[in-house]
C-alpha positions in Angstrom: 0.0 0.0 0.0 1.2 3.1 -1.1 2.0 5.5 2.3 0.9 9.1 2.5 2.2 12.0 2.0 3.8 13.1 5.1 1.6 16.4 4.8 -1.3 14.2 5.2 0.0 12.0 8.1 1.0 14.7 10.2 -2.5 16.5 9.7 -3.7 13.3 10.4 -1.1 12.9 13.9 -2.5 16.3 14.9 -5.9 15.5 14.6 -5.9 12.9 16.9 -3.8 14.9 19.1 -6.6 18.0 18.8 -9.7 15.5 18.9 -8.1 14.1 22.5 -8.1 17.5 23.6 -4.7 17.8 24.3 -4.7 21.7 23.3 -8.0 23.3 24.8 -10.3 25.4 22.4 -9.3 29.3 21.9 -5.0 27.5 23.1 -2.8 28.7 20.9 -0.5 25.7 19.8 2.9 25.4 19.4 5.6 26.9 16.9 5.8 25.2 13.6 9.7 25.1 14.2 8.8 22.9 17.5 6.2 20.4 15.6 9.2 20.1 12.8 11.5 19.2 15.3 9.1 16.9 17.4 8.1 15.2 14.1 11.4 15.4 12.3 9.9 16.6 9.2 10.6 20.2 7.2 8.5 23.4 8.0 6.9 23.4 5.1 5.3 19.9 5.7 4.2 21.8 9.3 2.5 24.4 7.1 0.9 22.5 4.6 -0.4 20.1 7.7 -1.7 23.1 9.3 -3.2 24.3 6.7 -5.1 21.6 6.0 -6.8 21.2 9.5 -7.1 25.0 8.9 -9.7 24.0 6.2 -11.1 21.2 8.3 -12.2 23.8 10.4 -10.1 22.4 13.6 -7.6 25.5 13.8 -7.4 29.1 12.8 -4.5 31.1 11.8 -4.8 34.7 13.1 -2.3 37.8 11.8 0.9 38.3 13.3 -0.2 35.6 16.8 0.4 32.1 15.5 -2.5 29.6 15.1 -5.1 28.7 17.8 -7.4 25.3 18.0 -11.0 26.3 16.9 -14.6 25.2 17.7 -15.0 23.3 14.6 -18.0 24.6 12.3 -19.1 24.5 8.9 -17.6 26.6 6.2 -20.5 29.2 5.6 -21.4 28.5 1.5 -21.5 31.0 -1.2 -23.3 30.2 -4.4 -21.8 32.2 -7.5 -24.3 32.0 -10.1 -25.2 33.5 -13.9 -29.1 33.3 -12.6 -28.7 35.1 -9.2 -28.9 38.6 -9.7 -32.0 40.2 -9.3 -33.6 43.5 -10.5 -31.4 46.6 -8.9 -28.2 43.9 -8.7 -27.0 45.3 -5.7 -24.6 43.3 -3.3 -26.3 41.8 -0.7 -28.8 40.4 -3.2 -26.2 38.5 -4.8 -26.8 34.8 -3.4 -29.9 35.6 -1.3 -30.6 32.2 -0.9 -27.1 31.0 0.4 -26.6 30.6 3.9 -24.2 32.9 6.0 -24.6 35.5 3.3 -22.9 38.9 3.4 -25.5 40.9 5.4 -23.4 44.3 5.4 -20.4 45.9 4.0 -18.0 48.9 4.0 -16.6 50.6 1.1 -14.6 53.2 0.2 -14.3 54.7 -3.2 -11.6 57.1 -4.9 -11.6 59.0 -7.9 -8.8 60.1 -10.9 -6.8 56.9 -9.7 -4.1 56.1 -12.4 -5.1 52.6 -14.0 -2.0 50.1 -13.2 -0.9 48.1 -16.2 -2.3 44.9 -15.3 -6.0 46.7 -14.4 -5.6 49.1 -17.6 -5.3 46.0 -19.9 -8.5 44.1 -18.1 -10.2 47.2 -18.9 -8.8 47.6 -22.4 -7.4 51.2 -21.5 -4.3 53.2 -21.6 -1.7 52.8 -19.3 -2.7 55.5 -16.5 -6.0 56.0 -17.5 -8.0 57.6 -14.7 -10.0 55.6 -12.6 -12.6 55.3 -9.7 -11.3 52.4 -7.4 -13.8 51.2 -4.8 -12.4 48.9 -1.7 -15.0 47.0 -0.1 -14.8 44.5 2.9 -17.9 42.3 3.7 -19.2 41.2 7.0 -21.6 37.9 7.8 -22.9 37.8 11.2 -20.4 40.6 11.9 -17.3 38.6 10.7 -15.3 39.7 7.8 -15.8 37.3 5.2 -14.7 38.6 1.6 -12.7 41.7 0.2 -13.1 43.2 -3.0 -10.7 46.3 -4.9 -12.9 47.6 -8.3 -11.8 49.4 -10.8 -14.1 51.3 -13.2 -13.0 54.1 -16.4 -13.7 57.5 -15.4 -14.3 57.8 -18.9 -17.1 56.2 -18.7 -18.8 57.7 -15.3 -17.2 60.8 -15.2 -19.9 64.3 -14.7 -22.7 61.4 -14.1 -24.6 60.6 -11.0 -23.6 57.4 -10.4 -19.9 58.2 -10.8 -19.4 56.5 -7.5 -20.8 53.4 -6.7 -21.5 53.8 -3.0 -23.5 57.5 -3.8 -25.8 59.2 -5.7 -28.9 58.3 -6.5 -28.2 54.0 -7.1 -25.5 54.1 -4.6 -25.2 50.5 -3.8 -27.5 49.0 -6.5 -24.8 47.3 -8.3 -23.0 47.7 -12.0 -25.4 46.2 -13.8 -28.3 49.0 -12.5 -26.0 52.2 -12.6 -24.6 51.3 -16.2 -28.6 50.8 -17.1 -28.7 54.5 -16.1 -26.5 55.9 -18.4 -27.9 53.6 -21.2 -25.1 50.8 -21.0 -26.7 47.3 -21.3 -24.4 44.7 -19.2 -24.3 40.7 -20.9 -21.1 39.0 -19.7 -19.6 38.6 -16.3 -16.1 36.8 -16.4 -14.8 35.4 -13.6 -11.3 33.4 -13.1 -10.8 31.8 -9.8 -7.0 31.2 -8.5 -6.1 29.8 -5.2 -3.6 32.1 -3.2 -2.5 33.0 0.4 -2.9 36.2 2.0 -0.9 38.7 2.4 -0.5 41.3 5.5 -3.1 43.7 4.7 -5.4 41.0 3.1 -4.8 38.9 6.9 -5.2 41.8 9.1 -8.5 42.7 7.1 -10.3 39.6 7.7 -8.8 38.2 10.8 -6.8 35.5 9.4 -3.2 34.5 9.5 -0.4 35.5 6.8 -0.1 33.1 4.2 -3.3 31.5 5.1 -5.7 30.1 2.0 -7.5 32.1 0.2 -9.4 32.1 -3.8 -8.4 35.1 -5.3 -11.2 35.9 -8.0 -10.4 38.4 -11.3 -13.8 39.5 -12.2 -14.2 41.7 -15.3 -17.9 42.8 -16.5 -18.7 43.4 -20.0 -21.4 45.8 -21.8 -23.1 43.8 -24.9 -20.7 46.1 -27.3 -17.7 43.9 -25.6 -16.4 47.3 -23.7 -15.4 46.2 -20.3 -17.1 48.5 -17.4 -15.6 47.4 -14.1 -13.0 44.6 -13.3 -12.4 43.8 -9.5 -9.9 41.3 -7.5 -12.1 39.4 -5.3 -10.2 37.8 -1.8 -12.5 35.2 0.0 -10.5 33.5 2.9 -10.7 29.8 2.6 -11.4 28.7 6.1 -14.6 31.1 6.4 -16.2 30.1 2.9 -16.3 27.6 0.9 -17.4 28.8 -3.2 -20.0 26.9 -5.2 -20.7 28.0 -9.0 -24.0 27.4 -10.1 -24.9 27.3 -13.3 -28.2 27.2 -15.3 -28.7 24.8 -18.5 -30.5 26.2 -21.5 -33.9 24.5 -22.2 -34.2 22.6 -25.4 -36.8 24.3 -27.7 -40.3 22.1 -27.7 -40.4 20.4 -30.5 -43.5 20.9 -31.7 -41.9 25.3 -31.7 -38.9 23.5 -34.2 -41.5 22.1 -37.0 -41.9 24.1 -39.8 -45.7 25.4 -40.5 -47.7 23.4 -42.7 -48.2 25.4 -46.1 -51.1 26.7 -47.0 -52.3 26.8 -50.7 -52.6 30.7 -51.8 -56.2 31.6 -52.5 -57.0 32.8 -56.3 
């Protein structure tokens, strides 16, 4: 039989250890240098163990203190899906249905922001092109759960009401309902997921510990002439959510809709 990997047998040594209740709940454990040395293995198999008992929902890494064993608990789910916005497309209404949804957020918008190089060519601009960026941090049951940094062309705002997208008169209603304002039909959200780790400011923002899991979403959203209105870098900590896409599957035409109409003799 083939053995594990030693990742996965230390996780699994640990376990047992946190399941006998050798480290009470809310104790901070020991260093990773002392579980490498106890264990003989390297630090990075420490990390990678940890990590994975970190998704388990056993332990939790917090910024800058060292990890600590947790009550475990479910991963609170959120649904991405093509069918789930509704009419005014604002944020919380985004995965109404999903449990542990985002039920408040902060955000904080500025304006004539030079577009970086990687942003300016997701938005199919120049190099330095003025933007308004928006940084947002969401909250379920008053715990941060999700980040978000948007990036919209002040050419396409600018002089307009909605210019900013937490005031005015559709503050918080969403892309999709301010660009409907100013006569801009949006068809196509892209999204490309990537697993990451966070950094310091991304860790101290949602209570996690550096280098901890997180997906790291790109989303870009289109207008139907294929001009790209906002992109935003999405950070969802692993160990708080877990991400389900949904997505809906066209209905086959009835049949009797496909036949052709019987023809009908023209009257002389």
């Amino acid at each position: 039989m083939p053995r594990p990997a030693p990742y996965l047998a230390l996780a699994e040594a640990l376990r047992a250890r946190l399941l006998a209740g050798e480290w009470a709940i809310g104790e901070r454990l020991p260093s990773r240098a002392r579980f490498a040395e106890e264990y003989g293995v390297g630090r990075n198999v420490v990390r990678r163990a940890m990590d994975r008992l970190i998704v388990d929902g056993l332990l939790e890494g917090r910024a800058g203190s060292g990890t600590y064993v947790l009550v475990p608990r479910e991963r609170l789910r959120l649904v991405r899906s093509r069918y789930r916005e509704r009419g005014d497309g604002s944020p919380l209404d985004v995965g109404m249905r999903e449990r542990g949804r985002a039920d408040a957020w902060d955000a904080h918008s500025q304006v004539r922001v030079p577009a970086p190089e990687t942003i300016a060519e997701r938005l199919a601009v120049t190099p330095g092109e003025l933007c308004v960026t928006t940084h947002y941090e969401f909250l379920a049951e008053g715990r941060p759960v999700q980040l978000s940094a948007s990036w919209e062309p002040m050419a396409v705002t600018r002089g307009t009401p909605v210019m900013l997208p937490e005031k005015g008169p559709l503050a918080g209603k969403g892309v999709v309902e301010r660009m409907r304002s100013l006569g801009i039909v949006v068809d196509t959200v892209v999204e490309v997921p990537r697993p990451g780790r966070a950094n310091h400011t991304q860790a101290n923002l949602l209570g996690i510990g550096v280098g901890d899991l997180v997906l790291l979403i790109e989303r870009t959203i289109y207008a139907t002439d294929g001009r790209p209105v906002e992109t935003a870098d999405i950070v969802i900590p692993d160990v708080r959510r877990e991400v389900v896409y949904e997505f809906g599957i066209d209905r086959p035409v009835a049949a009797e809709s496909r036949q052709p109409r019987p023809h009908r003799p023209r009257e002389t």
